[in-house]
Structures are given as C-alpha cells and as structure tokens.
Steps between C-alpha positions, in 0.01 A plus 500: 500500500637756247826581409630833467667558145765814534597532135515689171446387158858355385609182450583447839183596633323283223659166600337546841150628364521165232549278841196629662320408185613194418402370872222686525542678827329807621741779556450906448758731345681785650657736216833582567520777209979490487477792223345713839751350730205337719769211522656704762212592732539330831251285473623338227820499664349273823452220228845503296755673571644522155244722384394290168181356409341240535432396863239326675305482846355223575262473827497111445889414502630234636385401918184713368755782570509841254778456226670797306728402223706634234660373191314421267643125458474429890116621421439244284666234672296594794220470313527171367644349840189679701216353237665158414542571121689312261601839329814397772495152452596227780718271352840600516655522198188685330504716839832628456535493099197731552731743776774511256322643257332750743849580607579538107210762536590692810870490392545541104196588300350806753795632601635502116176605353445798720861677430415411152150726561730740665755584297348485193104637596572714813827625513555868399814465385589153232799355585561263177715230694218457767252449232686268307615275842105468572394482164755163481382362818147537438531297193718283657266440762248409256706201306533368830102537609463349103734216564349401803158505366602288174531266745218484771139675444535770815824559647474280773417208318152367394321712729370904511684602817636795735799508262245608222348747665822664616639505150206603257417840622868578387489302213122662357520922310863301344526772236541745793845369542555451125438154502319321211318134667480354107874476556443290838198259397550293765509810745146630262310193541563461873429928525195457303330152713530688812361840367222275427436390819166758670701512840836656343221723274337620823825526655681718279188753530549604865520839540599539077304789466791631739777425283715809362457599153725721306830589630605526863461843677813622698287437839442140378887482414633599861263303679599178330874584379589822690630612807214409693585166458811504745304732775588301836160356616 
C-alpha cells in the first residue's frame, strides 16, 4: 500500500522523502504549502496536532491497522522498524549509538540551525546578540559533527543510517548559515558521500520546484512566525 507524505520542502520534510527512497516504498505526496498557512487546515490538524510538517498515513501500520505519525525522527524509526532495515540497526550498541545521534539531530543541530535561519534570514528586525549566540552554536555544532566523523565514517558508526538522514538535510546549502564545510573536512567528506547517493538526490527534489525564492512575504511571515501560530486549535 502507499503512504501518504504530508510535507513541504525543508529539511524536515526531506529526511522523510530520503527514507522513502532509500527503501524504496511507494508513497504519494500531499503539499502542505506553511508560507499559506495550509498547516492549519483541519485536515492537517486530524494527523498532528502541532501543526508542522512532515507527517505520514500509513494504511499498512502495524495489526494491518492505518498509522498517522508525526515527527520526523519517530518517521524514520517507524520506517526502519516496519521494513526490517539496518538503517536502525539490531545490535544494541550500534542501535542506540545510532538514537543518540538522532536525538543529537532532533535536539541540537535543527533546533539551533533554524533560529540561526531566523534571526539572521527572516527576522525583520537584527538583533546582533541573537545572531552572534546562533552563529557560535552553529559552528559549534559543527566541530562536534567533525569530531565525531574523524572518528567513524557515518555518525553512527560504519554504517549509512537514520542518524544520517536526520542530520544531512540540515547540514547541506551550509553557506546559508555562514558556514564554510572546507573548515569541517571531516563534516565535507561525510556531506559530500551521501549527496552522492541517487536516493538522497531524488529525495531532496520532492516538491523543490515549491521551495521559496527571494525573500519572505509578510503572509509567509505570519503564517510561520506570526500570530497565527498561537490561534487555539
């Protein structure tokens, strides 16, 4: 059966699109377009409450039961559990050096890169101490992604894994958030082996011809920073 993609083309949404690539499973996307505020239309709204992409629908979940999800980690742990793949491997100690490092993902480097993309692309007004604290932790994040990667191939280890996909679709466009890879070659030569790989290619092409270009319009701006994001739902 196919799964039902609710997403947009950001790096959240891409880490779900690269998992349906990489294990070759049929799904269809629905565009959720967050500049318009479709994240708020009730029928988004019946899948996540939380009103951010991605989320999935699943008619095969588990007990042959539907499935909607959100988060785009739990997604790809899903994933992995429902098809068997070592992209969440079994044995212990690779299973959970892998989560770690998905946590690292879900905790550090998204959260930190998007207020760096928001206070120093989207904000109207610049507030120089919010730049600089992102601007630091966005590099620091980096020597820590290099460090790690000086010493194993992928971050989980030896093996291209969920952690991977989490992390690169934050990690790829680095001179958005000022960052320079040739500083980070451990960090570039891991960025560059997976950009390689056809499924993250197709991946990273779902639904690009939707992404924004140019600067953000004030309706885009309330819909995904305004006042509209603290309506009661």
């Amino acid at each position: 059966m196919t799964i039902e993609v609710w997403t947009w083309p950001t790096p959240n949404g891409h880490k779900v699109h690269i998992m349906l690539e990489e294990l070759g499973l049929p799904y269809t996307v629905v565009p959720v377009a967050i500049g318009k505020g479709e994240q708020f239309r009730p029928e988004f709204l019946a899948i996540t409450p939380n009103h951010r992409i991605p989320a999935i629908i699943d008619p095969d979940g588990p007990g042959g039961q539907p499935l909607k999800l959100f988060e785009s980690a739990a997604i790809l742990i899903y994933l992995a559990e429902k098809t068997g793949s070592d992209l969440l491997p079994q044995d212990p100690v690779a299973r959970y050096t892998c989560l770690q490092w998905v946590m690292f993902q879900m905790g550090g480097v998204g959260p930190m890169f998007g207020q760096y993309n928001h206070f120093a692309n989207y904000a109207t007004e610049k507030l120089p101490y919010a730049i600089e604290r992102y601007t630091n932790e966005v590099a620091r994040l980096h020597r820590v992604l290099d460090k790690r990667l000086g010493e194993a191939p992928y971050l989980a280890g030896e093996a291209y894994s969920i952690a991977d996909i989490c992390t690169f679709p934050w990690v790829r466009n680095s001179d958005r958030r000022g960052i320079d890879l040739a500083h980070y070659p451990n960090v570039q030569r891991w960025h560059d082996a997976i950009a390689a790989r056809p499924a993250v290619q197709r991946g990273v092409e779902v639904l690009a011809d939707n992404q924004r270009r140019g600067s953000m319009t004030a309706e885009e701006r309330e819909n995904m920073f305004g006042r509209t994001q603290f309506t009661a739902r």
